[in-house]
C-alpha atoms as one frame of an Amber mdcrd trajectory, in Angstrom:
protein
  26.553 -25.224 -15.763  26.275 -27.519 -13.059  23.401 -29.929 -12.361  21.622
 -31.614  -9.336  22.945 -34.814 -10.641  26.915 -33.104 -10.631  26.035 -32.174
  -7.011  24.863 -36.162  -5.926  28.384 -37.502  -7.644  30.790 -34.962  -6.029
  28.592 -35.492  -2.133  28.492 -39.315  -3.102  24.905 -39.620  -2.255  21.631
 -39.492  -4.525  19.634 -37.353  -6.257  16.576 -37.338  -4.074  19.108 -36.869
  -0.996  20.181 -33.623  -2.706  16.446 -32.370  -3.227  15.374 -33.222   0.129
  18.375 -30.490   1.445  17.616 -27.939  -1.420  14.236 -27.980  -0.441  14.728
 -28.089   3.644  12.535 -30.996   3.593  14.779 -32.746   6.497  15.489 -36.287
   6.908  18.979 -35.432   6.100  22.330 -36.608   8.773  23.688 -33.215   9.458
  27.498 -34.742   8.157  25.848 -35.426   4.850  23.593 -32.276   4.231  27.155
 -30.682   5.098  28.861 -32.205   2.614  25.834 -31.633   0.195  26.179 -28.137
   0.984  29.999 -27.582   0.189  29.224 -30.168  -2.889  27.085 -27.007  -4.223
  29.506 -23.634  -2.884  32.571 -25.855  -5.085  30.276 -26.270  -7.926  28.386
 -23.095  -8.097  24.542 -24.955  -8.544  22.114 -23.044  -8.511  18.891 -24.791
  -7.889  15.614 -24.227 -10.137  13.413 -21.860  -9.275  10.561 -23.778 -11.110
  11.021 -27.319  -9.969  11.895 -26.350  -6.126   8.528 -24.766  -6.087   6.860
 -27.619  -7.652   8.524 -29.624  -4.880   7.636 -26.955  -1.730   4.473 -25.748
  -3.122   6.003 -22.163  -3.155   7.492 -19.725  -5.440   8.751 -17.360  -2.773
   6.964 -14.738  -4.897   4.371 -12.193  -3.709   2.235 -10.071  -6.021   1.274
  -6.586  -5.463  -1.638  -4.523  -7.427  -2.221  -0.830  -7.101  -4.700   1.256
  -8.840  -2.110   4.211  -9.916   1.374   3.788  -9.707   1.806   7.390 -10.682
   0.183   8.369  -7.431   3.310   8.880  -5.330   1.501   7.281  -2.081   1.945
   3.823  -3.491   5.814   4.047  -4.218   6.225   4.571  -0.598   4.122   1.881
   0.155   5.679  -0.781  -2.175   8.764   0.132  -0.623   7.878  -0.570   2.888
   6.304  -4.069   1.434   9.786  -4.602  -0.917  11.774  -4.454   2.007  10.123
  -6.088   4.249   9.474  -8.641   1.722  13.372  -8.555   1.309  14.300  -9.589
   4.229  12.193 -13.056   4.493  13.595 -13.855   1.025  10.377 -12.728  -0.988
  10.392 -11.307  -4.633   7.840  -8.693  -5.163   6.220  -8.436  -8.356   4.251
  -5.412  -9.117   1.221  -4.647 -11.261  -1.063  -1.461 -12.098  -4.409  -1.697
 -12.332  -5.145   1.498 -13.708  -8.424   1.796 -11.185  -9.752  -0.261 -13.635
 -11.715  -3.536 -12.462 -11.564  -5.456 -15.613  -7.409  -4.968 -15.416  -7.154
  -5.688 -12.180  -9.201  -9.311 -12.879  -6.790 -10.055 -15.589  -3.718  -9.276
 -13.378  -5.382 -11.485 -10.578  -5.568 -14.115 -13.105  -2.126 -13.559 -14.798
  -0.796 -13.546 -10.702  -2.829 -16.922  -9.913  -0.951 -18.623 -13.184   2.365
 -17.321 -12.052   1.982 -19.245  -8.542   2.624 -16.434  -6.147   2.169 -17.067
  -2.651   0.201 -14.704  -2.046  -1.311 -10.801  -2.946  -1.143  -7.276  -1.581
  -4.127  -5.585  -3.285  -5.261  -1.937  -3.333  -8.576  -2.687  -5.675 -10.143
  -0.242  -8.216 -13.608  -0.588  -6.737 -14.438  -1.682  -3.745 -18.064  -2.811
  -4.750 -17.726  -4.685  -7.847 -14.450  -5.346  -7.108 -13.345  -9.208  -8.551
 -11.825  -9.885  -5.188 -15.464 -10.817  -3.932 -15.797 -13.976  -5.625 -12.181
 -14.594  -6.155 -10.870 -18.050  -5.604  -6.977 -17.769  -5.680  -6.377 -21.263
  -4.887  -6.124 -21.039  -1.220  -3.237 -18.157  -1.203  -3.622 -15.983   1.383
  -4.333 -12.080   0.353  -4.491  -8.648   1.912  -6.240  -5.654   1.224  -4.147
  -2.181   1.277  -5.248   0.961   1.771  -9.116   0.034   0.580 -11.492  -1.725
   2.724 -14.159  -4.525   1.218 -17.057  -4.823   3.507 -17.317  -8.325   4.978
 -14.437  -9.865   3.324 -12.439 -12.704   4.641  -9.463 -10.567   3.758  -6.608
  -9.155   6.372  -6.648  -5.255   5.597  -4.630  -2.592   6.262  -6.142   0.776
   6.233  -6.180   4.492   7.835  -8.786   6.500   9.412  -9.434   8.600   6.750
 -12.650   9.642   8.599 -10.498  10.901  11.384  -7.898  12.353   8.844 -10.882
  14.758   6.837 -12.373  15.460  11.004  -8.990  17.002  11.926  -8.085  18.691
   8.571 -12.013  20.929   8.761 -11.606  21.009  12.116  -8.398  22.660  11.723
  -9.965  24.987   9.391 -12.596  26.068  11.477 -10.491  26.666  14.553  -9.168
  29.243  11.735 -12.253  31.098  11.395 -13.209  29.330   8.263 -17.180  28.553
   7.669 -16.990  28.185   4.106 -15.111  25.519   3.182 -15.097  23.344   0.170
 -14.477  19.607  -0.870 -12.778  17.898  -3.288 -13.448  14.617  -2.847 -13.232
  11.206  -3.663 -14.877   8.462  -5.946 -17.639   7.549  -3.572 -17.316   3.631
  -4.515 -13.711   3.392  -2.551 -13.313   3.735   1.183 -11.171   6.583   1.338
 -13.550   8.723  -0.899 -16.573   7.348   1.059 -15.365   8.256   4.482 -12.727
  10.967   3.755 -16.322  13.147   2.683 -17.821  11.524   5.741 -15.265  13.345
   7.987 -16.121  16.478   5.955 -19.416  16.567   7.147 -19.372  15.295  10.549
 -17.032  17.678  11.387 -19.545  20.768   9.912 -22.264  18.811  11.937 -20.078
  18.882  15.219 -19.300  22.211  15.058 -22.564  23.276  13.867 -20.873  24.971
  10.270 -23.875  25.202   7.688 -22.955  22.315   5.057 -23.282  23.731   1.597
 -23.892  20.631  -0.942 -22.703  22.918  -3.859 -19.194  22.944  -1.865 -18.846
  18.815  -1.787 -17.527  17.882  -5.445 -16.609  14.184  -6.252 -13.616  13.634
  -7.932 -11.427  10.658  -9.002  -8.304  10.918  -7.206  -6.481  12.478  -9.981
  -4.900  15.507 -11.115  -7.135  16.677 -13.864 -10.184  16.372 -11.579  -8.414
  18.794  -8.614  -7.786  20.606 -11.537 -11.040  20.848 -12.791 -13.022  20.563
  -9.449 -11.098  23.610  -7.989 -11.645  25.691 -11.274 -15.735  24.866 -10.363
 -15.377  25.776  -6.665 -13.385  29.285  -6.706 -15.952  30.445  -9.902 -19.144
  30.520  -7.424 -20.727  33.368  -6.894 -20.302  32.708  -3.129 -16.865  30.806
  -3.586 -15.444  28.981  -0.368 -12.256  30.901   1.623 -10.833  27.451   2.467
 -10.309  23.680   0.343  -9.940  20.447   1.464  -8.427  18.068  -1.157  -8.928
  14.618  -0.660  -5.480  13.323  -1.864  -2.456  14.008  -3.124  -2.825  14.152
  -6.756  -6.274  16.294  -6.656  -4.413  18.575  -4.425  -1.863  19.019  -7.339
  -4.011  20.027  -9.999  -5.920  22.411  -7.391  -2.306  24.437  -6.799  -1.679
  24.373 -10.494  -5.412  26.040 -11.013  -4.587  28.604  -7.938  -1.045  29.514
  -9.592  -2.996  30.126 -13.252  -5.306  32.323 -11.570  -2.441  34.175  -9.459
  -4.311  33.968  -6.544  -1.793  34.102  -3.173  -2.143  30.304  -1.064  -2.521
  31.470   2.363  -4.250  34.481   1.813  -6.948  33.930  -1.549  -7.325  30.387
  -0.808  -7.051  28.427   2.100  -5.829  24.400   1.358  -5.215  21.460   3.157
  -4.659  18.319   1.124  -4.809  14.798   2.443  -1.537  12.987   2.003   2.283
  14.709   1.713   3.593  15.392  -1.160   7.618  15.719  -1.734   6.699  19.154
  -2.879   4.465  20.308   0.012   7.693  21.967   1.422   9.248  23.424  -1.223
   5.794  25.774  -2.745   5.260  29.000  -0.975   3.680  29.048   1.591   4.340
  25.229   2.579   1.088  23.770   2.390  -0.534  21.976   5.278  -1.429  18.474
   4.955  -2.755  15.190   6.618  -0.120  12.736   6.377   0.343   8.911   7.067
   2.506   6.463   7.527   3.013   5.059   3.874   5.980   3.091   4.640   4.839
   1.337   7.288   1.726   0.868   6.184   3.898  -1.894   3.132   5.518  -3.234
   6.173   2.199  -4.291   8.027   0.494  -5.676   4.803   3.862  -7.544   4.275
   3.862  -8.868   7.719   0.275  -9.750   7.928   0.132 -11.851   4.420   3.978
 -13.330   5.055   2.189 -14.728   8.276  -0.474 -16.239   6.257   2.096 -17.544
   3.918   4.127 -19.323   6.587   0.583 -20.941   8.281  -0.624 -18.832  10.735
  -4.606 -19.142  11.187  -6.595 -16.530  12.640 -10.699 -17.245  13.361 -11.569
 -13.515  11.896  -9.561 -11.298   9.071  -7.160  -8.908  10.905  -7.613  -5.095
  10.313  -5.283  -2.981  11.280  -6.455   0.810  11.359  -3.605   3.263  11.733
  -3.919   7.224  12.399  -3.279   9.772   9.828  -1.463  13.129  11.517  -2.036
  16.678  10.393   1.039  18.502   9.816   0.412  22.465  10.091   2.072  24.510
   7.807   1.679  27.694   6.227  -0.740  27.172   3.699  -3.663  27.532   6.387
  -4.127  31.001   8.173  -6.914  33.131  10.303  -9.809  34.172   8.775
């Protein structure tokens, strides 16, 4: 295996020459860096990952943390980041937090030790989250998906307000008064203002709000599950259900098919996110989507600009709209 010292004999110059080109530090004649160059295609160096970065002061490394990888929003997401990521010669490395705040404090530390340049975080908790007092030696980070109040962080987030507002409203306009919610953990944005949506939209269109209707779940399956079970054994159950997210929504079909009731026609539901199955179940079930993708590609962007230098006076947010998509699981009342 080659060496840098191989590469300074067969160019004829010296070591530190050869570092200075590795390292696009400059200071370099263009006829010599040339002949550095082919010195290194003829003997197949490949430089050190480590010791460049000690030289640059970068790994070319981002981290990423998500709460649940097993919620299929965040593949999509680390996707869009991947690839963007990709293409400015970035390695991604991914951890799961398990919505857990002491895991995700270890993986911030574990990240720090590993020198990444800088963090994509969806946290587990948005008020004790360890991001508040988090000092990650100057590396920029932004926040995915989950807003903290009054952070210095860029963020990139949806309106889940206006997401829940157009899903109810959408269920009113279908002669639905009675209509229940399984929401989310009220200590993370999207729970907080995905159930704010719920009501303002009852308030708006003057709809009686029924506290025994709003449930709080935890964004996953068992809870949907569970929370759905509670709703549809009232005495007064609701006609209509709007799940929160994607993985709620799941165990809420899985209750409806155990209790053979028809979607559609028993039981009204409109879940917030798509799921790959939302199609294929019968009737195809209506559903607020987003851009997942894209939203990886912005919170690449936005921390691959901090990376590279770029100084802002405030923390960018960048709020992008959710879209309903009607389908059939939604009908007139």
């Amino acid at each position: 295996m080659s060496t840098i010292k191989d590469v300074a004999k067969k160019a004829n110059v010296s070591i530190a020459t050869v570092s200075r080109v590795i390292n696009c530090l400059g200071g370099v004649k263009p006829s010599t860096e040339s002949r550095i160059r082919e010195a290194i295609e003829e003997l197949n160096y490949s430089p050190n990952v480590i010791a460049r970065s000690m030289v640059v002061k970068r790994t070319q490394t981002i981290g990423v943390i998500v709460p649940d990888i097993a919620n299929p929003f965040f593949p999509e997401v680390i996707k869009g980041i991947e690839e963007y990521a990709r293409e400015y010669g970035f390695t991604t490395f991914l951890a799961n937090s398990d919505e857990s705040v002491d895991e995700e404090s270890r993986i911030l530390s574990a990240l720090r030790e590993r020198r990444v340049d800088g963090l994509i975080v969806t946290t587990a908790s948005e008020l004790d989250s360890p991001l508040v007092e988090f000092e990650f030696d100057s590396s920029p980070i932004v926040l995915l998906d989950r807003y903290i109040h009054k952070s210095p962080y860029d963020s990139v987030v949806i309106d889940n307000t206006r997401g829940a507002y157009t899903a109810v409203k959408h269920l009113v306009t279908e002669g639905h008064t009675k209509i229940g919610l399984i929401g989310g953990p009220s200590n993370v944005t999207p729970g907080r203002d995905r159930t704010k949506g719920y009501i303002q939209a009852h308030t708006d269109f003057e709809i009686p709000i029924r506290q025994e209707y709003i449930l709080e779940g935890d964004f996953k399956e068992e809870s949907g599950y569970r929370l759905g079970e509670k709703l549809l054994a009232m005495s007064q159950p609701p006609t209509a259900i709007f799940s929160a997210n994607n993985l709620m929504t799941l165990g809420l079909l899985k209750y409806i098919q155990r209790r053979h009731l028809q979607l559609g026609k028993d039981i009204t539901v409109i879940g917030f996110d798509d799921l790959d199955l939302a199609t294929f179940i019968e009737p195809p079930l209506t559903v607020v989507s987003r851009p997942m993708r894209y939203m990886g590609e912005i919170a690449a962007s936005l921390l691959i600009e901090r990376i590279n230098g770029a100084e802002f006076k405030e923390p960018r947010k960048i709020v992008l709209l959710p879209q309903l998509v009607i389908r059939k699981s939604t009908n007139n009342k």
